[in-house]
N, C-alpha and C positions, 0 to 999 in steps of 0.2 A: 419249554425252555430248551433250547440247542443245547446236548453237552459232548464235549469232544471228545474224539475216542482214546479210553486210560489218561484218559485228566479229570479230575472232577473239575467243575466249573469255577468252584469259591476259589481257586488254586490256580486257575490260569489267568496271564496276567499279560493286559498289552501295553505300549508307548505309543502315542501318537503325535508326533513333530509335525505341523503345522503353524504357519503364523495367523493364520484366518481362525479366529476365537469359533465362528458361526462352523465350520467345518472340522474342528476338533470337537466342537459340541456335540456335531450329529452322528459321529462315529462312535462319540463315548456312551451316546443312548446307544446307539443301534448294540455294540458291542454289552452292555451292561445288560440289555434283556436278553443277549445270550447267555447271560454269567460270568462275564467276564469283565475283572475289572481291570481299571486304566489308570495309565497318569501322562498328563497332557506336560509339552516344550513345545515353547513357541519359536526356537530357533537350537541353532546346533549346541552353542556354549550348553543350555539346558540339559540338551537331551545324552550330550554327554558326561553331566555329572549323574544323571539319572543312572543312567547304564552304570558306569562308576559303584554306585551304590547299592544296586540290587539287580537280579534276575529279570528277563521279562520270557516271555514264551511267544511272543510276534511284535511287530513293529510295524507302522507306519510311518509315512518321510515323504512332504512335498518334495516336490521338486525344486522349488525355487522359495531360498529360505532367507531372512534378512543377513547372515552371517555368512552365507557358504551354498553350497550344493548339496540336493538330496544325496544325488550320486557318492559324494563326499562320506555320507555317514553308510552308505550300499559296503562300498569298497572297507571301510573299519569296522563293521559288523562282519564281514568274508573274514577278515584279518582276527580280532579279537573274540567274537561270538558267534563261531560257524554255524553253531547250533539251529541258531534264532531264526526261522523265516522270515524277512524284513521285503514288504511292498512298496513301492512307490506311487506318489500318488501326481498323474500329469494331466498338461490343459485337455479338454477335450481336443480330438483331432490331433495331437501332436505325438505323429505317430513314432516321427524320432527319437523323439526323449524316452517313449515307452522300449522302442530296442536298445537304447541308451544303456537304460535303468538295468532291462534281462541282459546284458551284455557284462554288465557290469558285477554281476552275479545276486540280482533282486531273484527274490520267490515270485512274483508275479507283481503286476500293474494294476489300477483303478484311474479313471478317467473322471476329469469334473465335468458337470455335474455327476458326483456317484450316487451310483446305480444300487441303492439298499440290497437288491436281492442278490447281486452280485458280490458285492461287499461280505453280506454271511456268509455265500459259499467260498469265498477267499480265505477268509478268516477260518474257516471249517477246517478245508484243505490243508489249512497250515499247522492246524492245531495238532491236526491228527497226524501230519510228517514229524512234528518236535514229541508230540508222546511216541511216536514209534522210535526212534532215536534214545530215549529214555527208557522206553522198555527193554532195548538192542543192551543196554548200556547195563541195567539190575540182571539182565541172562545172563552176560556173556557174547561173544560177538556176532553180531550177524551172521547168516550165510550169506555167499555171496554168490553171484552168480554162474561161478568155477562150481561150486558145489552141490549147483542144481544139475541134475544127468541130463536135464531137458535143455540145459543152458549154453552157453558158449564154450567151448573147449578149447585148450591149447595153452601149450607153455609160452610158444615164443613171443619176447616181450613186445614188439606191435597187441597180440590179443590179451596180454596182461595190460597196457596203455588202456586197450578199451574195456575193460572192463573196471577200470579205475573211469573214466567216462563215463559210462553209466552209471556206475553210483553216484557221482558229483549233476548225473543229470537228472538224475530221477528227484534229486532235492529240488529243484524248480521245474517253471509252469513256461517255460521260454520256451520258446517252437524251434526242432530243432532237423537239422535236414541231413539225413544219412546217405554218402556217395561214396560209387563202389562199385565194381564189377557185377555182372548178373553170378545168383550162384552165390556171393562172397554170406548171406546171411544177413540182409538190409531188415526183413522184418524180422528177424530174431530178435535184432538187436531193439529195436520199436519195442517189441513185447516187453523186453527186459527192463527198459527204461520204465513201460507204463507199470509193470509186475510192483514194482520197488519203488513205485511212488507214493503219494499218497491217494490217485486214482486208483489204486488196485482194485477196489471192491464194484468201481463200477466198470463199461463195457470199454473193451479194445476193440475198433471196428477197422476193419483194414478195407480199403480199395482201390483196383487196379484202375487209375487214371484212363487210362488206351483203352481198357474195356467196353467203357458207354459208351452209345452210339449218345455225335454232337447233340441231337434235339430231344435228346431224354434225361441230360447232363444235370439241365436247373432239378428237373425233377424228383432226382435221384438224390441231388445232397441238399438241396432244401424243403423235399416234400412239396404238395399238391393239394389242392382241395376238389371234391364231388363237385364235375361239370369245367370243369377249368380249361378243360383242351378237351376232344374227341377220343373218348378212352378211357375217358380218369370215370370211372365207375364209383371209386367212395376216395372217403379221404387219404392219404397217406404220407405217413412222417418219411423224412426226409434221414442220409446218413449224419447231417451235423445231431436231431433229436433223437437217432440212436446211440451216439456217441455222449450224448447229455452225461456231465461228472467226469466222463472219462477222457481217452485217445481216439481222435481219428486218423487214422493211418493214410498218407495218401501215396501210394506207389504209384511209382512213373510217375512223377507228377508231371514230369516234363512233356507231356502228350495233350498236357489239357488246352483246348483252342483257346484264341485268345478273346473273345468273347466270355468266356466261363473265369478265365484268369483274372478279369474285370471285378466279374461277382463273389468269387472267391478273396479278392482283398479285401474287398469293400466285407466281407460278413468276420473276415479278421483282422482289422480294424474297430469296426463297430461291437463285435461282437452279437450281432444281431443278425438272423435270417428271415426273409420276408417266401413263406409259401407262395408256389403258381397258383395265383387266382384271388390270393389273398390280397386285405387294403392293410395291413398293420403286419409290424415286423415282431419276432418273440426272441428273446434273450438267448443266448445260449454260452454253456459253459463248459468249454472244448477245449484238449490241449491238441495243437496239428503236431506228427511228425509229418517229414514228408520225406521224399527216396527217390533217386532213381539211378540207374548206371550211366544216364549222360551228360556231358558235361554243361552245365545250366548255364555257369560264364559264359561260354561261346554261344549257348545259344539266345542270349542276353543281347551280346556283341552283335550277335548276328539279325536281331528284330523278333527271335521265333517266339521269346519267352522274356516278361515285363520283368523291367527292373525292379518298380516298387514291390510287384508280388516277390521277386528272388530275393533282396531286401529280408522283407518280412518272415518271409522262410527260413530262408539260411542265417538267422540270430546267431546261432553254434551249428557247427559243422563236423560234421561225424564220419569218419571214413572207415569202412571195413577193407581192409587187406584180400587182397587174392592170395589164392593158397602155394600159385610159386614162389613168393614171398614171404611161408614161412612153412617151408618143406620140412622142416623137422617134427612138425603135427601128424603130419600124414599118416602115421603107423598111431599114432592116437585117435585120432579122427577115426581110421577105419576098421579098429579094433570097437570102439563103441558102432560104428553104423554096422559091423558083421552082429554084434551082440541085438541090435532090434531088429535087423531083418531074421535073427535065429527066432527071435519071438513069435515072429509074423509067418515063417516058413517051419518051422521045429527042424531046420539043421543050422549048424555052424561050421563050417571049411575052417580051416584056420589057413593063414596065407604063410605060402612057403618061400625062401629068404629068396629067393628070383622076385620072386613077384613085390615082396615089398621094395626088392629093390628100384625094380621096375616103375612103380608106383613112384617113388623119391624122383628118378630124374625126366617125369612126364610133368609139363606142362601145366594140364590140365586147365586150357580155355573157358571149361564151364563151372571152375572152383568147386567146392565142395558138394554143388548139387550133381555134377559130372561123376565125382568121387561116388556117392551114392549109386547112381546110374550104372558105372562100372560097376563095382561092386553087386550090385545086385545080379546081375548077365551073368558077373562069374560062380555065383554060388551054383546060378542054371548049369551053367557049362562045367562046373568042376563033379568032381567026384563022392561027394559029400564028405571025405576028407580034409582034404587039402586043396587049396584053390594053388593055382601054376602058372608061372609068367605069360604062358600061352590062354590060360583060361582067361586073361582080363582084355585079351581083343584089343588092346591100346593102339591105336593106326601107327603113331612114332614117338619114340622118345624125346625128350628135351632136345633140341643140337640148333646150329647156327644156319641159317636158308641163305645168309648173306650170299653165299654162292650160288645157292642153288639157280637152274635155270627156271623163269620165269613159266609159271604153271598155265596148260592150257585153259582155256573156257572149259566151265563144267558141262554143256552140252557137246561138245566136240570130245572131249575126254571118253565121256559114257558113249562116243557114239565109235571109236576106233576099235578091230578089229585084230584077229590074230594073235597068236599064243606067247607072244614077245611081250611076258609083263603085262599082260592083262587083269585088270581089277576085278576082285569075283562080281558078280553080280547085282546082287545087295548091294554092294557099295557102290555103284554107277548107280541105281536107281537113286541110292541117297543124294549122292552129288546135282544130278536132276532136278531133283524136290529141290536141294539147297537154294540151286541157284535160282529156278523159278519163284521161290517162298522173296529171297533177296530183293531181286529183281521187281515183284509186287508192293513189298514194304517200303521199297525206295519213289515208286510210283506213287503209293498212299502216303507219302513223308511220315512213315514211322506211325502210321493210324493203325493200328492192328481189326478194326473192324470193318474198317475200309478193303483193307490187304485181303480180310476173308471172302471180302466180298469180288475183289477182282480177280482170287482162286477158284472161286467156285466151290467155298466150303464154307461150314459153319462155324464160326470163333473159337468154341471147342475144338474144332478138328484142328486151327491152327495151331490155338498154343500146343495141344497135343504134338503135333509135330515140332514144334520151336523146341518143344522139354526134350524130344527125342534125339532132334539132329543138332542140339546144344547152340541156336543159333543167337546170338546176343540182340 
């Protein structure tokens, strides 16, 4: 017998709104041989005297009820009983009404004919988010995710916004799509959501979309079986079966061909992935985030990237802040990142009031992984006292280019002569790399494996460089 986590079983209690007698029946077995007992509405008038009159700890809600809309009792359960995780329950294939439902602020979706074994892990999920809430509640409050050191930092209210975000998102199972400058912190923010949900316990599996090469793509997120292609030596799961219970994270996603973007709705929809080689598809129970720094509208607009998948994706939308936008962090931010690189190195500089100030009116193109970046160069270059506006190398300060005159090509730049203002060394080579690395990635449309390949390096050596020369 299933029992939820800090509920005992005799104790948890569901609703199930239905007008199909045959389909209230089968959720009130399925659920009762988990321990959990029920009490069945056959339409809304019901199931809101129900509520009315007692507690419940989950709910279910067709969708289409003789009186009203499921969505109808979604929206007054958000309103009167935030608590309660409430699913809804839609036609097979109606995949609208399922973002409908998560839009609307449902804990998650079931599809008719339902699917038993998805249905208990539903039910699990929810269970164990309303006892953690209960338990949060007999402590004392939560921590949140300010008060993890590992977590998000900042006062200004954009990173108070989101972190009021994440806790309202980590209450449901909606896919949710994080957009944001390179740098801004996109998978933090992914981990935080899955950290504080009721997947915590099982994997957070992150991957870089741009990474895999096209014809290893199926492979990689639906697994393989021994003999299937030229290669496949034994069997091997796939990242949706490493992700099983928990989060898969999909960075960049905006890079995935549109072949793969195909297979990728069609497995979140159904919920189901079919292995290379395989004749039968296996269940699976996955929450997607997905991320990238590009803008997916336009490239929607544009043909690059399918609507139904962006759709799908973008349920709720999550933007993390660039760090010019909330400059008052900065002397926060890198008062913690001096504190772990002390860890990492055994000294600590403390930065002297040039340099924070310096810090304040930079930019900083590469957001807080840039900040890092600097910051680390400068502990090298400082004196293990005090680091110095000179020691953090920053090329220029914030200021306006509107004037400025139009910059040469970077090969023409690095290649000019003579003591008149000449850039040191280093920094013409970089400009080089820049613009060849550019140059390539605009060639590969933004395929990073592709790119490596018209460099003449290895996909490591790239992004190695991309982190170095902060290129987005």
């Amino acid at each position: 017998m299933t029992r939820a986590a800090g509920k005992s079983p005799s104790t948890a209690t569901a609703l199930i709104v239905d007008d199909e007698a045959d389909i209230r029946e089968l959720i009130e077995i399925t659920l009762l041989r988990m321990g959990v007992r029920t009490e069945a509405a056959a339409d809304l008038a019901q199931a809101r005297a129900l509520l009315a009159e007692r507690r419940f700890d989950f709910c279910f809600t067709d969708m289409r009820l003789p009186d009203g809309n499921g969505i109808e009792l979604v929206h007054e359960v958000q309103k009167h009983w935030p608590g309660m995780p409430i699913a809804v329950i839609t036609a097979h294939g109606n995949a609208q009404a399922a973002v409908e439902s998560l839009k609307a602020g449902a804990f998650d979706f079931v599809s008719k004919p339902v699917d038993l074994t998805m249905l208990r892990k539903l039910v699990e999920a929810g269970l164990r988010l309303k006892a953690g809430d209960a338990s949060a509640a007999a402590g004392g409050a939560p921590t949140t995710a300010a008060d993890d050191c590992g977590g998000l930092l900042g006062r200004d209210p954009s990173i108070e916004h989101l972190r009021g975000m994440i806790e309202r998102l980590a209450r449901s199972q909606a896919p949710v799509h994080i957009c944001g400058e390179s740098g801004t912190g996109k998978e933090l923010v992914a981990r935080l959501i899955h950290q504080r949900g009721p997947r915590a316990a099982a994997a957070f599996v992150p991957v870089n979309c741009g990474a895999i090469p096209g014809e290893l793509m199926e492979s990689e997120f639906f697994g393989h079986l021994k003999g299937s292609f030229t290669g496949a030596l034994r069997d091997k799961a796939g990242l949706f079966q490493a992700a099983e219970g928990g989060t898969l994270f999909l960075d960049e996603v905006a890079d995935l061909p549109l072949h793969m973007q195909v297979k990728l709705l069609r497995a979140l929809q159904e919920r189901r992935v079919r292995q290379v080689g395989s004749e039968s598809e296996m269940a699976v129970n996955v929450r997607i985030i997905s991320a990238t720094h590009r803008d997916l509208a336009a490239l929607v607009a544009s043909g690059a990237f399918r609507q139904d998948l962006y759709y799908r994706l973008n349920v709720i939308e999550v933007r993390t802040p660039p760090l010019r936008e909330r400059r008052g962090d900065i002397a926060l931010l890198a008062s913690s990142i001096l504190g772990r690189l002390a860890i990492e190195n055994g000294q600590r500089p403390q930065l002297d009031a040039d340099a924070l100030q310096k810090l304040a009116a930079y930019d900083f193109p590469g957001n807080v992984r840039e900040l890092e970046n600097v910051l680390e160069r400068a502990i090298t270059l400082s004196d293990g006292q005090r680091i110095s506006a000179d020691d953090l190398q920053l090329r220029s300060a914030a200021r306006d280019t509107s004037a400025e005159p139009r910059a040469q090509p970077a090969a023409q730049a690095a290649a000019d002569s003579g003591s008149g203002g000449a850039a040191p060394l280093d920094a013409r080579i970089e400009e080089i790399e820049k613009h060849a690395i550019r140059e390539a990635l605009e060639k590969a449309r933004y395929n990073k494996t592709r790119a490596a390949e018209l460099l003449g390096m290895s996909f490591r050596q790239l992004r190695y460089k991309l982190k170095k020369l902060n290129i987005d």
